[in-house]
C-alpha positions in Angstrom: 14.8 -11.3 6.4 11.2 -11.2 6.5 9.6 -12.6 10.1 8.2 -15.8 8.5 11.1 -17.0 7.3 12.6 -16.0 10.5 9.9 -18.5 11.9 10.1 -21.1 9.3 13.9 -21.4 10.2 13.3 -21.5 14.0 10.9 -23.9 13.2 13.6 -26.2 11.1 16.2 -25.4 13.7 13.9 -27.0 16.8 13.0 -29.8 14.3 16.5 -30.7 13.6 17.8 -30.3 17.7 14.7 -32.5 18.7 15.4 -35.1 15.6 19.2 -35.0 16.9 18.8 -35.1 20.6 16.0 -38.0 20.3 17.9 -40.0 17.6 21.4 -39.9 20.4 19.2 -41.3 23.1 17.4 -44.1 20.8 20.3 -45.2 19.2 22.5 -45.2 22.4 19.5 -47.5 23.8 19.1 -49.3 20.8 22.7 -50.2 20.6 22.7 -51.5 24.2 19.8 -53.3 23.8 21.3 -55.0 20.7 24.6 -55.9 22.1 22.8 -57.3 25.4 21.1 -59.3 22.3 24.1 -59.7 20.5 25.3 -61.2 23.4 22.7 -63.2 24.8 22.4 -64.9 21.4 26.4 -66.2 20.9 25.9 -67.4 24.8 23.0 -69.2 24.2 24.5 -70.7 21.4 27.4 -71.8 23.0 25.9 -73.8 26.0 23.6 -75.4 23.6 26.5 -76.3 21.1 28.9 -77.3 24.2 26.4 -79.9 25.2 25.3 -81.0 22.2 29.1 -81.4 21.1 30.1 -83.4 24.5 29.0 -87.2 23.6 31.1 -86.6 20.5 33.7 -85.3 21.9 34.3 -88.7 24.3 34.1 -90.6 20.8 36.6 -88.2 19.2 34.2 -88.2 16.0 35.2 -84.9 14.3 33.2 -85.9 11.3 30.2 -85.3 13.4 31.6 -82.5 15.2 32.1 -80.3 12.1 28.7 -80.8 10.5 27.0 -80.2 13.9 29.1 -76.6 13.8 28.4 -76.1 9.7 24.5 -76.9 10.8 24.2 -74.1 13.6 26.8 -71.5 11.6 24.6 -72.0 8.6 21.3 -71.6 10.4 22.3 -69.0 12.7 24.1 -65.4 12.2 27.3 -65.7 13.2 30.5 -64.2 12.8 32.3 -66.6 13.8 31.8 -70.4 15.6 35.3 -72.0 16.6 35.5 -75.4 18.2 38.9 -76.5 19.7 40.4 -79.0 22.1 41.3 -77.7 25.5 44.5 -78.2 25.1 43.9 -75.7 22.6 43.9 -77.2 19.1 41.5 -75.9 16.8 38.6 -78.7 15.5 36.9 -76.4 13.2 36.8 -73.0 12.9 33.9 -71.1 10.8 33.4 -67.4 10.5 32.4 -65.1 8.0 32.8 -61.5 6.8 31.9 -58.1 7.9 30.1 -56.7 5.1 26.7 -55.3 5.7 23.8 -55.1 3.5 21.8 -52.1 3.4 23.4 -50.3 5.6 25.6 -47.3 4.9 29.5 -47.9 5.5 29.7 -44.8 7.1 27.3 -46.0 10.1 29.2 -48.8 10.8 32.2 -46.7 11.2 30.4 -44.0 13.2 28.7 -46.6 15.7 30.8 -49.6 17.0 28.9 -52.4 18.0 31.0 -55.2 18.9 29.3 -58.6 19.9 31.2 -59.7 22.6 32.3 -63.7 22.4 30.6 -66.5 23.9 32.4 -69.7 25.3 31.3 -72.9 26.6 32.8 -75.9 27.9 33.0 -79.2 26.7 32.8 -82.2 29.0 33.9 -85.6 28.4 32.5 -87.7 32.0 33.5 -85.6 34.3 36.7 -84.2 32.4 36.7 -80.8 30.1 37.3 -82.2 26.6 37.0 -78.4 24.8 35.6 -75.2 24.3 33.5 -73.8 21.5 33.6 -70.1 20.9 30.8 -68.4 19.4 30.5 -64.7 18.5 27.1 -63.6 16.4 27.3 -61.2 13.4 26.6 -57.4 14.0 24.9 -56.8 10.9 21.5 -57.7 12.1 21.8 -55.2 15.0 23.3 -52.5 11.8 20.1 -52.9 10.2 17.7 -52.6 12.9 19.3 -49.8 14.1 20.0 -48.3 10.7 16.0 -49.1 9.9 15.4 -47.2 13.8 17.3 -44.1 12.0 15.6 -43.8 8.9 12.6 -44.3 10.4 13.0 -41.8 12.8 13.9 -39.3 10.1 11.0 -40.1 8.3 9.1 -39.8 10.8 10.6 -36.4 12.1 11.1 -35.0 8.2 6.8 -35.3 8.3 6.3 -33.7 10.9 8.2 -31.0 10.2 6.1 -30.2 6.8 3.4 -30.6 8.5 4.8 -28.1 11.4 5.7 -25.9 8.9 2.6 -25.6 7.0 0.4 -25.4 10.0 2.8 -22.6 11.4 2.8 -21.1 7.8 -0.9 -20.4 7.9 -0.9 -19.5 11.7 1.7 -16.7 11.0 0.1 -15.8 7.9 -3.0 -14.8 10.0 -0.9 -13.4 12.6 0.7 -11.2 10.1 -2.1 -9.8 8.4 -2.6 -7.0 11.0 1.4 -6.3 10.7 0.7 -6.0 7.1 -2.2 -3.9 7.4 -0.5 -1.6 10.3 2.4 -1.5 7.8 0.1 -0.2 4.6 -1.2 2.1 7.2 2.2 3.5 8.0 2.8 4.2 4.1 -0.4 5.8 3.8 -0.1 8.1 6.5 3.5 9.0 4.7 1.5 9.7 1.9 -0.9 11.6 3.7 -3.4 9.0 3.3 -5.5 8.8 7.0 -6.8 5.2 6.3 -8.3 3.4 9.8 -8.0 0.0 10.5 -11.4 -1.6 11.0 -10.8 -5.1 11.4 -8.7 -5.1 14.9 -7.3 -8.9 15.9 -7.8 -10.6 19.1 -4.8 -10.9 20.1 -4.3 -8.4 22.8 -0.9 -7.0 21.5 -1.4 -6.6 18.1 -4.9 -5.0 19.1 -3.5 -2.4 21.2 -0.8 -1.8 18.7 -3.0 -1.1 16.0 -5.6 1.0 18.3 -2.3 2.8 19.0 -1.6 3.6 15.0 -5.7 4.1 14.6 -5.1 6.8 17.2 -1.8 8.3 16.5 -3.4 8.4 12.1 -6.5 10.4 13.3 -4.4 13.1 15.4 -2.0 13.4 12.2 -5.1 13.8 10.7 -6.5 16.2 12.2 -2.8 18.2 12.3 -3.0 18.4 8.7 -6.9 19.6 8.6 -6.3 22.0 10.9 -3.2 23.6 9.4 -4.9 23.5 5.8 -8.3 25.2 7.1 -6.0 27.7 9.4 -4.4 28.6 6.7 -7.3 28.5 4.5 -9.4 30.9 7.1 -6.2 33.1 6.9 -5.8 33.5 3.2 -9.3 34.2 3.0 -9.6 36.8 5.9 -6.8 38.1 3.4 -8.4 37.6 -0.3 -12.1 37.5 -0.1 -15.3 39.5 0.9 -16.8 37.9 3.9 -20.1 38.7 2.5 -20.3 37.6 -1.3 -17.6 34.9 -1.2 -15.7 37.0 -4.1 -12.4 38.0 -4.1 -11.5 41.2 -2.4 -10.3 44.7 -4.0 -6.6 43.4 -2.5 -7.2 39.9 -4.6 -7.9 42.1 -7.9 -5.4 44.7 -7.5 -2.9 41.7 -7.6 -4.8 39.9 -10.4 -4.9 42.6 -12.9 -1.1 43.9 -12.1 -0.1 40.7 -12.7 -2.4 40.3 -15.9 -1.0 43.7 -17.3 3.0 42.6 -16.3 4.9 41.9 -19.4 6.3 38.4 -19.1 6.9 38.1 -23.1 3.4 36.3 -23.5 0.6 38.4 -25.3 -2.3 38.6 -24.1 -5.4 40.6 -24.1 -8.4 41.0 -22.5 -11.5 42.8 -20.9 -12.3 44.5 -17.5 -15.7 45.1 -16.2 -17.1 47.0 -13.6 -20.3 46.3 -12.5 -22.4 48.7 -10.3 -25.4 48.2 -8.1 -27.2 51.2 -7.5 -28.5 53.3 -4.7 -26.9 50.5 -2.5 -27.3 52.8 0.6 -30.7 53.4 -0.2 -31.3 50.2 -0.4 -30.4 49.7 2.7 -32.6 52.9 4.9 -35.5 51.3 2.7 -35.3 47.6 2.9 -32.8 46.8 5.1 -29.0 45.5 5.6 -30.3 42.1 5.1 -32.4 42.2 1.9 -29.3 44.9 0.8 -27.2 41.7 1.4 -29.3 39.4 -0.1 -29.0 41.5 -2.8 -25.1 41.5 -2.9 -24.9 38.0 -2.7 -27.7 37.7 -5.7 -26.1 39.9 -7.6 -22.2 38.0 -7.3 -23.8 34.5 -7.7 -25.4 36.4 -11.1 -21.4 37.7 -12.3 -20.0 34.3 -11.3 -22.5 32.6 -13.9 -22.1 34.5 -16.6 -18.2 33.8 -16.7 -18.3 30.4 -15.3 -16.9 29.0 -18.8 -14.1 31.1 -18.8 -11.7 29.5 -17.3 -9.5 32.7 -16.3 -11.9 35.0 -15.4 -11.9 36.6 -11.7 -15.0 38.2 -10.0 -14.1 40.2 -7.2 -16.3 42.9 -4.6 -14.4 46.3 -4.6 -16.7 47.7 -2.2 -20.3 48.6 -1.6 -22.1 47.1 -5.0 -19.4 47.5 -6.9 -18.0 44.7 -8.5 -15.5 44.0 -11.0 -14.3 41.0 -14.0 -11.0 40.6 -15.3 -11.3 38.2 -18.1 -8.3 37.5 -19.9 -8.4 35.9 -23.6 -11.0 38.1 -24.8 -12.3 40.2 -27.9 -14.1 43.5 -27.8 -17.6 41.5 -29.4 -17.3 38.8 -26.9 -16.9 41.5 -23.6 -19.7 43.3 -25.3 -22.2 40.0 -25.4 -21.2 39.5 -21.5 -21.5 43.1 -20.7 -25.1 42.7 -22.2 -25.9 39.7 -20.4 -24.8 40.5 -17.0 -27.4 43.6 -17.4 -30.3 40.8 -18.4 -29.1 38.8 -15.3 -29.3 41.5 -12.9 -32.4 43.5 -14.1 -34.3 40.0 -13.1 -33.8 40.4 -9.4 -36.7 43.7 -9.6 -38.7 41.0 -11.3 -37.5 37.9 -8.5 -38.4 40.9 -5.6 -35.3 41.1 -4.9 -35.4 44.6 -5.4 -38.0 47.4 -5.4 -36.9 49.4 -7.8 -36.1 48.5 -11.5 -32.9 50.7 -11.7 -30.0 48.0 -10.4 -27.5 48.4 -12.6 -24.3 49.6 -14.5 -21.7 48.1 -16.9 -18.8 49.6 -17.8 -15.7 47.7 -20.0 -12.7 48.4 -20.9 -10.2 46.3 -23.2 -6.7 46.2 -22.2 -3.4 44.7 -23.0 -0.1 42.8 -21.9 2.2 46.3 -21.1 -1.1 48.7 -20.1 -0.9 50.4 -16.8 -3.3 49.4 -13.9 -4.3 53.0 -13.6 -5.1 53.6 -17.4 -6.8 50.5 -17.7 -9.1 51.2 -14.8 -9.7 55.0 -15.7 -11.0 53.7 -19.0 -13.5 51.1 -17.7 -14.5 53.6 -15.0 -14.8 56.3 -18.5 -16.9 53.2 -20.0 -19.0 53.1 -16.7 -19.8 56.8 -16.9 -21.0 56.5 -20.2 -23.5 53.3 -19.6 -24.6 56.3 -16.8 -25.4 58.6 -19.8 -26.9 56.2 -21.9 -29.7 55.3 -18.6 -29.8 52.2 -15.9 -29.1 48.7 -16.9 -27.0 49.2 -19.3 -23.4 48.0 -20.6 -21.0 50.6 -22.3 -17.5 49.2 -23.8 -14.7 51.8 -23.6 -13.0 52.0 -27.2 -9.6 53.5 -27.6 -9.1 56.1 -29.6 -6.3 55.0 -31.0 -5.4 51.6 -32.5 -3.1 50.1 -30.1 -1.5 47.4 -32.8 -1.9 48.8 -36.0 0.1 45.6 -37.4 -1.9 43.2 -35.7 -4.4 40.7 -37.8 -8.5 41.1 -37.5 -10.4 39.1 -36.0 -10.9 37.2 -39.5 -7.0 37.0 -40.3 -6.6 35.3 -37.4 -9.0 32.6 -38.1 -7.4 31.9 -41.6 -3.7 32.6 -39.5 -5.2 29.6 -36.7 -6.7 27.0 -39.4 -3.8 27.3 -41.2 -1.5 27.0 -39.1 -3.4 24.0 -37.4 -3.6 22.4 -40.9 -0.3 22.5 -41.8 1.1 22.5 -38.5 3.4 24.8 -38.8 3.7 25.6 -34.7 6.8 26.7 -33.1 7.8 25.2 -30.2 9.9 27.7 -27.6 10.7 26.3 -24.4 11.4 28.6 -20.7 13.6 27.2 -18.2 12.1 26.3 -14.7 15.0 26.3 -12.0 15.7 25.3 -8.5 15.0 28.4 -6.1 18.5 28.4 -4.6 20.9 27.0 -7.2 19.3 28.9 -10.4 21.8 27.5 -12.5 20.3 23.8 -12.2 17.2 23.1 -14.3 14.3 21.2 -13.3 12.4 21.2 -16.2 12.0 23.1 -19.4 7.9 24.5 -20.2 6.9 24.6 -23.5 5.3 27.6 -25.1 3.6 27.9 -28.8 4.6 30.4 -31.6 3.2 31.3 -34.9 5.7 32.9 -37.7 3.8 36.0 -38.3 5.0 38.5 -41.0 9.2 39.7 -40.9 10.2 37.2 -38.8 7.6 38.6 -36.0 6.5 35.7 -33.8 3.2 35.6 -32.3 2.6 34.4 -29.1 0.2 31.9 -27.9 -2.1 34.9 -26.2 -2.5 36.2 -29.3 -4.1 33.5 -31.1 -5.4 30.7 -28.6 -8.5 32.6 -27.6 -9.1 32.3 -31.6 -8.3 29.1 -31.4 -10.8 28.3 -28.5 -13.7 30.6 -30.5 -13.7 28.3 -33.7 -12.9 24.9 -31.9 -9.4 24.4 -32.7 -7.6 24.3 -29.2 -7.8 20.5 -28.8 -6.2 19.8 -32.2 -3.8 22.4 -31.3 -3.0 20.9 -27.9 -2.2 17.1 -29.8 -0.2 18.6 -32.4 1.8 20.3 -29.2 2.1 16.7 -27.5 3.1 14.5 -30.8 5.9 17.2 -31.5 7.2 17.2 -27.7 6.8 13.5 -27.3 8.6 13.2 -30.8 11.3 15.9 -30.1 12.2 13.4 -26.5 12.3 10.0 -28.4 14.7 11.5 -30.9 16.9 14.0 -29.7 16.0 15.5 -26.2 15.8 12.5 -24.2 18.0 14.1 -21.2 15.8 17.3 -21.1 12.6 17.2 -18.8 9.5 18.9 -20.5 6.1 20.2 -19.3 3.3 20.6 -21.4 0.2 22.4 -20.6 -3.3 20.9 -21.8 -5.8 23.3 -22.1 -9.5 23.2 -20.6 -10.9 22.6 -23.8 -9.6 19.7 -24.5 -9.9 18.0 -21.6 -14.0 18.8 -22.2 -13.7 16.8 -25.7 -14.9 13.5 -24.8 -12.2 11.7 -27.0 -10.0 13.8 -25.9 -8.6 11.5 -23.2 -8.7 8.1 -25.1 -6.4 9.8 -27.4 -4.7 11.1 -24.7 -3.8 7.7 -23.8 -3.4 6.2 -26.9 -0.5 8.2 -27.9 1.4 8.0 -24.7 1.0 4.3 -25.0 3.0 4.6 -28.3 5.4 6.7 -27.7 7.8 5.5 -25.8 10.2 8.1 -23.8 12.4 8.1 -20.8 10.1 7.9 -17.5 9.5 11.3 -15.9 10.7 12.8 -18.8 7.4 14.9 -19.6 4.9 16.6 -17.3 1.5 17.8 -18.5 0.0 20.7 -16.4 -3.5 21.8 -16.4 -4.7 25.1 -14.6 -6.7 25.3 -11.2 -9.2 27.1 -12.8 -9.6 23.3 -15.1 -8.8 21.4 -12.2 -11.7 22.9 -10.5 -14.5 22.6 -12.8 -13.6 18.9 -14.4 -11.9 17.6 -12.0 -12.6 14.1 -12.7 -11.6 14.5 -16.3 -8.4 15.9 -14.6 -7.9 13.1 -12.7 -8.4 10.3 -15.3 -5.8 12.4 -17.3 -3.1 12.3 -14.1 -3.9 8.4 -13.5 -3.0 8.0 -17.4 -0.1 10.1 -17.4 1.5 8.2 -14.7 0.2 5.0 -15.4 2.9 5.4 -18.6 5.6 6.5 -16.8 4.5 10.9 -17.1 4.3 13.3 -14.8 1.2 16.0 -13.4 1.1 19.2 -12.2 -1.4 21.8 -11.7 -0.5 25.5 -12.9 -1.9 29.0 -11.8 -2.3 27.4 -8.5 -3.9 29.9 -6.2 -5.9 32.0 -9.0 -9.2 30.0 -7.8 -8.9 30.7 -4.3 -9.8 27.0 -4.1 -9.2 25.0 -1.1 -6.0 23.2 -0.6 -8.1 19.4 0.0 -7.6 18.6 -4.0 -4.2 18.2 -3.4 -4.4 15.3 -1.1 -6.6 13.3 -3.4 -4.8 14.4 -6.7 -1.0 14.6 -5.6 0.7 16.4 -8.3 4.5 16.3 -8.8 4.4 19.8 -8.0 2.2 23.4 -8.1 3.0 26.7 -10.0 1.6 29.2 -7.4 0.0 32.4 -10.1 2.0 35.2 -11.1 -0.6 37.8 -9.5 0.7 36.7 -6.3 4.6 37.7 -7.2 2.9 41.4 -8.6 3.7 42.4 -4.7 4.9 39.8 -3.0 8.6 41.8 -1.3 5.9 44.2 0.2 2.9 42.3 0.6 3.2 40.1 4.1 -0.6 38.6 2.9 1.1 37.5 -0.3 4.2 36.2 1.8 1.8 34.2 4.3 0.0 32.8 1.0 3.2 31.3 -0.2 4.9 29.9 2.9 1.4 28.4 3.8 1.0 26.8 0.5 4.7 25.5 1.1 4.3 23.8 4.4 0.6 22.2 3.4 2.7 21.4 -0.3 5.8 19.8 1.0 3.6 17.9 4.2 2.7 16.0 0.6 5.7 15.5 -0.7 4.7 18.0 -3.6 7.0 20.3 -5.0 6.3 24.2 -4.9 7.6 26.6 -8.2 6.8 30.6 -8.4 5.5 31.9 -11.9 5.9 34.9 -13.1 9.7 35.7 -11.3 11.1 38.8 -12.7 13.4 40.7 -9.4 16.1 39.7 -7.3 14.0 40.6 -4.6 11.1 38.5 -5.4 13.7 35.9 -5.8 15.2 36.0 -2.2 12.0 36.6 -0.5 10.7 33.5 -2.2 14.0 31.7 -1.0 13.7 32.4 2.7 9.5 31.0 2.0 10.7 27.9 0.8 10.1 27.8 -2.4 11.4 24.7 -4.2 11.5 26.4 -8.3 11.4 29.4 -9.8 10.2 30.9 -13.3 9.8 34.0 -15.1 11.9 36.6 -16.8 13.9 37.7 -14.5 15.5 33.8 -14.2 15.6 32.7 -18.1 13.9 33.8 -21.5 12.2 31.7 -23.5 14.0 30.3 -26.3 13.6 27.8 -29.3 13.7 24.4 -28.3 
């Protein structure tokens, strides 16, 4: 029961005990009052009747007698007038009956007033002729006191409403700051630090909520602390102090985990960018312009592959750098190869430099199943080459063999895309995400894309979505995707939980959303029964768009998650403001994870700060029983990859 009705019903209660205690006492004293009336009234009657009656009474003239008795019963209230001899016959005799107007029965039977009887003496000379007996009627007395109750209750009934409402508002403004300390108590369970402004001044609800202000800003400062320890830590771990780039530890793990073969195609490029005569740069100019320099040169990288949305620039050592960039073609690593040489020769004409040779760029394509060391010895064969060929220039390692001879060109796979997108003729697989410790249970199902290629061959999405992205066909891709899901629950997969993944290209289409919207408005599914995940990498450079798309999701009853969390290196503040239902930490961190206690502090850091929110922690990219169990004892809440279930057809 909430405190104001608490109030409200102490507030009928005291009305009710004060209407009962002062309506005993009034009518106790009204009820004396009237008998003494009552009582006053029949005597007063009787002595005036008695000596008005005597003269007759010596003449014995009963006539008179009897009308003088009708006269006063008549005028009067009585209940009863009696006139008798004293030797005790009975003259005349009037009375009349008890019945009450107006005035409940069961009054009259719950308060007895009896009007005590009047007599008087009759004299005849100096003899007693008679006695007249007079007794008036209660039922004025019933009224008055019956109009004394009413009244009363009335009276008291009034005041109560008006009690009420008066105590109504007061303990509506007496509650607000209980309301408020209340919304502050969710918020902070929510992990929203909100601070009372507004404090009352009333001295114990002040100091209660300068308590709560006080107790919100240490948990506060608990959770800022813990997410920028443990932000200082992974970076002390992952990135060069001195560029802000991931570290030769963050790329080793990147491209391992690029290479592994989880089932999903992909391709892409790896370039190694050189700085040269970094040491004699630095006896000439100096460790500071030498840093400059550095710093120049890895703002340069980061630019040209800031559309990419799973590129990763990391600082090897000295001015070497490197770029994996997954999702890409030989012409496209080419162009980017080029420009990054542009880019960098500028800093000789910025001053940066004194010298016009800065630089060398070397690439070398690889594939899902590759070895780390073959894939590096060829872009480091590609850099040797661009040393051949002079400074400031970009040299693309191509394989002497043809890797997939089956495989479409670059033009069969535009006709494969358009057609496929036209027709849409995509196959839906789906890979089971499971709970850490219980495998068998299922949390949710993700969905992956497949294209019939030729003798039953299925293509995966790596092979033709960066096709798809190159002639402007992943957003149309992506809403054929959520129609078929979204149709596939309404019809036959209604108990099966589903996560889709929305790519970054979409989410920059500036309809993209409003359809977005629209058809989640007309489909209508089982709440929670579809999650749509976007990358950090999106999340990061649109994250508004990101979060209109989460507000709209759940707004209809959807879920949101973020995938290839930790790929970034972003901080861990988003997740306060964003509040997915849960994170997919990135494969690369699973590439060493049983030996790697950097990787292991990573994961139970992003656990703690993940669960302090109430969001739910899954591991991509799962393949060993060991990488399994070590993520157990982390914490880990779900687990996905190989080695826990294949994707199958949905």
């Amino acid at each position: 029961m909430t405190l104001y009705r608490q109030i409200v019903l102490v507030v009928v209660a005291l009305s009710i005990l004060m209407f009962a205690g002062t309506a005993v006492i009034n009518i106790q004293d009204t009820r004396n009052y009237l008998a003494t009336q009552l009582e006053s009234h029949a005597q007063d009657t009787a002595t005036s009747l008695g000596l008005s009656l005597s003269p007759h009474m010596a003449e014995n003239d009963k006539a008179l007698m009897i009308s003088m008795v009708d006269a006063i019963f008549d005028r009067g209230y009585y209940k009863n007038i009696t006139l008798r001899r004293i030797e005790g016959e009975v003259i005349w005799s009037r009375q009349s009956d008890t019945n009450i107007d107006e005035v409940p029965r069961w009054l009259v039977d719950l308060i007895k007033l009896e009007a005590p009887e009047a007599t008087s003496i009759i004299m005849s000379g100096w003899q007693q002729a008679g006695e007249v007996f007079v007794k008036s009627h209660p039922g004025f007395a019933y009224r008055t006191l019956w109009h004394t109750i009413t009244n009363m209750l009335w009276w008291f009934s009034g005041l109560t409403i008006v009690l009420l409402l008066i105590a109504g508002f007061a303990v509506r403004l007496l509650l607000q700051p209980l309301e408020r300390l209340e919304a502050q108590a969710i918020a902070v369970s929510d992990r929203r630090y909100d601070e009372i402004k507004q404090v009352p001044h009333t001295r114990e609800l002040r100091n209660l909520i300068k308590a709560m202000n006080y107790m919100t800003g240490k948990v506060k400062k608990m959770f800022e602390e813990q997410s920028e320890s443990t932000e200082r830590l992974r970076n002390l771990a992952f990135k060069d102090s001195l560029t802000g780039l991931q570290n030769r530890r963050y790329f080793d793990a990147a491209l391992n985990s690029s290479l592994s073969d989880t089932g999903e195609h992909q391709e892409g490029a790896l370039f190694l960018v050189q700085i040269l005569d970094l040491q004699a740069i630095n006896q000439r100019l100096g460790f500071d312009v030498a840093d400059a320099l550095l710093k120049a040169a890895a703002d340069i990288l980061n630019h040209c592959v800031e559309t990419m949305d799973d590129a990763i620039v990391s600082r090897l050592s000295g001015g070497d750098f490197a770029i994996i960039a997954e999702h890409l073609d030989e012409e496209k690593a080419e162009q980017i190869g080029s420009e990054i040489c542009r880019r960098l020769m500028r800093l000789h004409a910025e001053d940066m430099i004194d010298t016009e040779s800065v630089c060398l760029v070397g690439v070398a394509m690889y594939s899902t199943g590759m070895s780390y060391g073959d894939v590096l010895s060829r872009a480091d064969n590609a850099l040797q080459t661009a040393r051949t060929q002079g400074v400031n220039t970009c040299s693309v390692y191509y394989a002497p063999e043809k890797m997939k001879d089956d495989m479409p060109g670059r033009q069969e796979w535009q006709e494969i895309v358009r057609d496929a997108v036209a027709s849409e003729k995509i196959i839906l697989h789906a890979q089971n995400v499971t709970d850490a410790n219980t495998v068998e249970t299922i949390l949710h199902r993700e969905i992956l894309l497949r294209l019939q290629g030729p003798d039953n061959v299925l293509w995966t999405a790596g092979m033709f979505l960066p096709v798809a992205e190159q002639i402007g066909l992943a957003r149309e891709l992506d809403q054929i995707v959520i129609r078929m899901v979204l149709a596939a629950v309404a019809s036959r997969l209604g108990d099966q939980h589903l996560a889709i993944n929305i790519s970054a290209t979409s989410l920059h289409q500036i309809d993209f959303i409003a359809w977005f919207e629209s058809i989640l408005k007309q489909t209508g599914v089982p709440t929670n029964s579809v999650v749509f995940e976007v990358s950090e990498s999106t999340l990061v450079r649109d994250l508004e768009s990101v979060h209109r798309l989460a507000e709209i999701a759940r707004a209809q009853g959807y879920g949101f998650a973020v995938d290839h969390f930790g790929r970034g290196m972003t901080a861990f503040g988003y997740l306060k403001s964003l509040r997915p239902d849960y994170v997919k930490i990135d494969g690369l961190y699973m590439t060493d994870l049983v030996n790697s206690q950097d990787d292991q502090f990573f994961v139970s850091s992003l656990c703690k700060v993940a669960h302090s929110l109430d969001i739910t922690v899954i591991a991509e990219a799962v393949e060993t029983d060991a990488q399994l169990k070590v993520l157990q004892n982390l914490g880990v809440d779900g687990v996905q990859g190989f080695g826990i279930a294949r994707p199958v057809p949905l």
